[in-house]
C-alpha positions, 0 to 999 in steps of 0.5 A, spaced: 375 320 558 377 318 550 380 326 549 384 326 555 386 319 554 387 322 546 390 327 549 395 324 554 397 319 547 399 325 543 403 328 548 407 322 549 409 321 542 411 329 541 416 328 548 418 321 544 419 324 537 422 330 540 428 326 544 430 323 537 431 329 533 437 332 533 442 336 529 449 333 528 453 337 523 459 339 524 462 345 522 469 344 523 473 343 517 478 337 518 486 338 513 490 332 513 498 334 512 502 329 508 508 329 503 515 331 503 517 338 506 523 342 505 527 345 511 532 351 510 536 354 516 539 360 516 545 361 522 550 356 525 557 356 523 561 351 520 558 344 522 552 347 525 551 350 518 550 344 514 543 343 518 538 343 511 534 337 511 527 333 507 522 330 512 516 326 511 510 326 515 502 325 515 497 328 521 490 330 520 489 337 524 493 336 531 497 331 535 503 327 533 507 327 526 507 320 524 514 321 521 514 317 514 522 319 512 528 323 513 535 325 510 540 330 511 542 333 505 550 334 507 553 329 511 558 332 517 560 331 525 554 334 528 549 329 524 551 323 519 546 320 514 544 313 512 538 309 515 537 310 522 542 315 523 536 319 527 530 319 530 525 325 528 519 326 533 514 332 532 508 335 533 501 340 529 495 343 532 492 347 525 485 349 523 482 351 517 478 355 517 471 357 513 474 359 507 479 354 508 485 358 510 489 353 514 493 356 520 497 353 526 503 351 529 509 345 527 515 343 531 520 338 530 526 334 535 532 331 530 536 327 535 542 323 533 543 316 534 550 315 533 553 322 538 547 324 541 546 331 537 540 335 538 536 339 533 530 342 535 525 346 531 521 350 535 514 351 534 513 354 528 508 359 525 504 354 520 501 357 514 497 354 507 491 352 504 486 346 504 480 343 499 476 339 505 469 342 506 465 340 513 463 333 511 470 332 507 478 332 510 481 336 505 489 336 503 494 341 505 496 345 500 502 351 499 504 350 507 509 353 510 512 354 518 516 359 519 520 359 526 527 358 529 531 352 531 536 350 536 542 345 536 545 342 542 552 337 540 552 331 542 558 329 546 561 324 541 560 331 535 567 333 535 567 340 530 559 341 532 558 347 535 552 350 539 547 354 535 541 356 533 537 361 528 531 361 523 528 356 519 523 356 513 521 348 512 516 348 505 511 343 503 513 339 496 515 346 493 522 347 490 521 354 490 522 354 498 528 359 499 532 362 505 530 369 501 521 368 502 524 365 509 527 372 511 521 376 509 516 371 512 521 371 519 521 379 520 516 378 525 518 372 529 524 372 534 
């Protein structure tokens, strides 16, 4: 009776013990995306070619941008410039994967508060580095989106036309230009 007692007590403790153990490591590497990003478009004609623009933004892997600053850099009908001129939403949904490589997508919707003008960055092919590891959120590095845009005037943009093209927005980079955006739009349409 005392070994089928002991034997019953053993096999309890191993069915209790074997309920705690479990492995809950990740193996996803999380990148957040911060800091200022430069946007060139190409295409558009007289005020719809003066689109260029500096963004600010943080998200960490997808989800809504959490815009931190915005500007114009030339004033014109179909966008003014100042505090509070426009309201700037977006989205990111990107990954790292094992050996860092950060891949994914990022638009952007720039409107008007003073005329109603829209500006529309598609979702865009998003690419960079980072320096997080499974236990770590890394740092977004050399990101690039590449994509094409769209503007709708407001009714209050005298000289603002219909537009679209193809832009290039760059992260913390004076190196971003329409020429790499060319090359890296070959593919996109």
């Amino acid at each position: 009776m005392k070994k089928l007692l002991l034997l019953v007590f053993v096999a309890v403790e191993l069915a209790v013990c074997g309920c705690g153990s479990s492995n809950n490591t990740s193996t996803t590497t999380n990148t957040q995306a911060t800091g200022n990003w430069e946007a060139q478009l190409t295409g558009g004609t007289d005020q719809a070619s003066l689109l260029d623009f500096v963004t600010s933004f943080n998200v960490t892997n997808s989800g809504p941008l959490d815009i931190t600053g915005f500007g114009f850099f030339n004033q014109g009908t179909c966008f003014a410039t100042g505090t509070n001129a426009e309201t700037v939403t977006g989205n990111a949904s990107f990954s790292t994967s094992s050996t860092n490589s950060v891949t994914g997508t990022l638009n952007l919707t720039i409107t008007s508060t003073t005329n109603g003008s829209v500006l529309t960055l598609d979702p865009g092919s998003l690419t960079g580095t980072s320096n997080g590891t499974t236990t770590t959120t890394g740092t977004l590095s050399n990101g690039v989106v590449v994509g094409t845009w769209s503007l709708q005037p407001g009714t209050g943009a005298t000289g603002c036309n219909a537009a679209k093209g193809n832009y290039i927005l760059c992260q913390d980079k004076a190196t971003c230009s329409v020429t790499g955006a060319a090359a890296a739009l070959k593919g996109v349409h």
